[in-house]
C-alpha positions, 0 to 999 in steps of 0.5 A, a space after each residue: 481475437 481480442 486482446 486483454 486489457 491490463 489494469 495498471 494498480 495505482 499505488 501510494 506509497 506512505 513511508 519515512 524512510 526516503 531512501 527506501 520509498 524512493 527505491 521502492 517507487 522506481 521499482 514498482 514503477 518499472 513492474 508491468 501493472 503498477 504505477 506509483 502515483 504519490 509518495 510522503 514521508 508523512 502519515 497525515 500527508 498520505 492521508 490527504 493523498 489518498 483523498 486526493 488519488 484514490 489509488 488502489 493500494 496504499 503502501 503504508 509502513 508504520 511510524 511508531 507502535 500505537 500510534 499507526 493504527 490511529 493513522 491507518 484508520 485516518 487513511 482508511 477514512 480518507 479513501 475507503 476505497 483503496 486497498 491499505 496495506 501495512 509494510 513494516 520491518 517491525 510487526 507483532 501479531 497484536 499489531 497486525 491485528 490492530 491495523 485490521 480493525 483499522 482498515 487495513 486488508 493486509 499486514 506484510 513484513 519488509 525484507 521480501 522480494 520485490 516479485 513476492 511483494 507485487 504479488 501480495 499486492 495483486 492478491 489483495 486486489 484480487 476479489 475486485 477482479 483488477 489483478 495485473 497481469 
């Protein structure tokens, strides 16, 4: 019998806080399917990582309202293959509808588990078949 390959989800993160992106990289990074591949504090830098990495999912938490749309959308650009997902403290219904219509697959709300986060990340790479095991 074969044994299953696990695709491993390469992730980048996008968010000011350092504190949090950096504790948020050693976490997913000790979870089975995951890999940080890059993080910023900068929305326009992560932009040109996405480019760069074309991860599977960009973990992006908003700078400001308004002016995260424009961005999400600048990211979205830049890898339009990735998966970006909001992950903010603050979010409105307006303002998830906002990042949708700028490319984002999912808007989550800081403050969940880490076991409930990987598995919104899994879910939204679920319809590519490339959900960890």
């Amino acid at each position: 019998m074969e044994a299953q390959k696990t695709h491993i989800l390469s992730v980048l993160l996008v968010d000011a806080n350092e504190r949090l992106r950096s504790l948020l990289a050693r976490r997913l990074n000790a979870l089975d399917g995951f890999s940080v591949v890059a993080e910023t504090a900068s929305a326009l830098r992560g932009a040109e990582l996405a480019a760069a990495y074309a991860p599977d999912i960009i973990l992006f938490d908003s700078p400001k309202p308004g002016y995260g749309a424009a961005v999400c959308s600048q990211i979205h650009r830049a890898s339009p293959g990735s998966r970006l997902v909001i992950y903010s403290a603050y979010l409105t219904d307006a303002d998830a509808q906002e990042y949708r219509q700028a490319g984002a697959s999912r808007c989550l709300l800081k403050g969940m588990t880490l076991q409930d986060l990987a598995a919104e990340l899994a879910a939204v790479m679920s319809c590519n078949g490339r959900t960890p095991k």
